[in-house]
N, C-alpha and C positions, 0 to 999 in steps of 0.2 A: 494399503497396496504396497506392494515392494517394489525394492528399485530394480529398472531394467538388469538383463543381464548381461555383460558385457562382451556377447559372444560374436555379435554382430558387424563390427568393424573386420575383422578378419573374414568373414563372409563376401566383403563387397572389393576385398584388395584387387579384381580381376578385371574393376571398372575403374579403378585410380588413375589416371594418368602418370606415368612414371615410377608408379611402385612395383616390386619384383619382389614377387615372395610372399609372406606373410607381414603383416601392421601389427606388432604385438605392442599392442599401447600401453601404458603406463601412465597412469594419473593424465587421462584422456591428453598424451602427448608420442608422436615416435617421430623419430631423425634419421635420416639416411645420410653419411658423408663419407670421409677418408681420412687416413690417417695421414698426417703434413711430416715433412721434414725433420718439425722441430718436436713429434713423438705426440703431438696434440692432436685430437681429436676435432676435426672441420667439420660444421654441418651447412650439407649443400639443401636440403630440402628437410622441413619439417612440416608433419601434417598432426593440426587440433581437431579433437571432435568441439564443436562448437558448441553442438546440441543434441540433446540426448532426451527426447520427451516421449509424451502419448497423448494421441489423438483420438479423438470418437467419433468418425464422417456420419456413423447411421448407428440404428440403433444395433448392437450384435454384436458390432464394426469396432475392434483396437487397433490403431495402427502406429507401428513404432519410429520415427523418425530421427536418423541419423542424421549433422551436418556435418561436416568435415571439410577443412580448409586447406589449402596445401602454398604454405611460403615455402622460396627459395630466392639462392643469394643474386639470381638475377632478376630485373623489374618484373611486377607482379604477380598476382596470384589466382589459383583454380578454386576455387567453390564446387561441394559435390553436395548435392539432399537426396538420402535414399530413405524412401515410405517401404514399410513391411508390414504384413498378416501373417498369423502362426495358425495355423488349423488344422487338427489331428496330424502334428506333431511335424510338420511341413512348413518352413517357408517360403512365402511367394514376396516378390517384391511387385510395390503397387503404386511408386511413384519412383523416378529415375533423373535427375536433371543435374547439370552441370555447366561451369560456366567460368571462362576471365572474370574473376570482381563482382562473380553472381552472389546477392545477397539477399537473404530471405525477409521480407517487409512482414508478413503475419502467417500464421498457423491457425487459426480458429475464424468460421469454421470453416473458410476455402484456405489454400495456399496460397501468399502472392509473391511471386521472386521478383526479382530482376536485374538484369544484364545489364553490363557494360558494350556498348557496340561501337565498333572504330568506323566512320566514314575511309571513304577512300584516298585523303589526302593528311587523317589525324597522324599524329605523332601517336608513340606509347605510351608516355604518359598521357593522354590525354583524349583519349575519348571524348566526342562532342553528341552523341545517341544513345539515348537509352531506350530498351525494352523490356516492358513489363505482364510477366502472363501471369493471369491468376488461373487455379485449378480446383477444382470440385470435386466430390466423391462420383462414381458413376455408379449408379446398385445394379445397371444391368451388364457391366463388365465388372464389375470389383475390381474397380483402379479408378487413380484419378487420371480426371481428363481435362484439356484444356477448356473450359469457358470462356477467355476474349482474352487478347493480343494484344498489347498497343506499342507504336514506339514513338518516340520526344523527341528534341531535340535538346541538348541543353543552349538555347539562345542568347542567356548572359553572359555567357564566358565569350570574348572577344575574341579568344583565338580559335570559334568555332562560328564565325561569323560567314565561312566562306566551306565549312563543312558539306559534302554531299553524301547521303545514306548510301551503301555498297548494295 
């Protein structure tokens, strides 16, 4: 099999959060900043592809999965996972999800993510809620779809002892 083709990060710049333009990545890396004062180059936000695989939901079925992270020089960071199908010479996207601090837990053979969720009195750093959707292939839409929801709390941490879900 050969390796994906790298056409696809530029495809999805139009659902980034704060990217303008084209992503022309480089050794799965691009920077957005300014030029300082002192003739240096700042970077205020970079985004990695994380992950770059292929998936097989059904039989027929290849789907390309992109993840792509986005730091920047203020606290935390945006999580993107875009799922794709190519079929007679078209893309369609068939999974879409984003997130604060969303991290992808498995790919085989459902998707399971999950989010960071702030209560209504957490700090930034600090989230005391998580939620976690896992997702399945659907054969009768060609896309995945959510199969179950859940969300936690994280109860050990003491300074989420007094947390309430928004």
């Amino acid at each position: 099999m050969s390796a994906p083709s790298p056409v696809f990060p530029v495809l999805i710049v139009s659902h980034i959060r704060g990217a303008e333009g084209r992503l022309d990545f480089h050794d799965g890396k691009f920077a957005t900043g300014f030029g300082g004062d002192d003739g240096e180059f700042h970077v205020d936000m970079e985004y990695t592809i994380e992950e770059d695989s292929l998936l097989y939901p059904a039989l027929g079925v290849t789907v390309r999965f992109i993840e792509i992270s986005q730091m920047h020089d203020s606290p935390g960071s945006w999580n993107w996972l875009f799922g794709f199908t190519c079929s007679q010479h078209r893309i369609r996207t068939v999974l879409e999800q984003m997130g604060e601090g969303m991290g992808t837990l498995q790919m085989v053979p459902t998707v399971q993510l999950r989010f960071l969720v702030w209560g209504k009195t957490d700090s930034h750093c600090c989230p005391c809620w998580l939620r976690e959707l896992t997702l399945g292939w659907d054969s009768k839409q060609n896309r995945y779809a959510v199969l179950s929801a859940s969300r936690m709390h994280r109860s050990g941490d003491p300074a989420c002892a007094k947390s309430q879900f928004q």
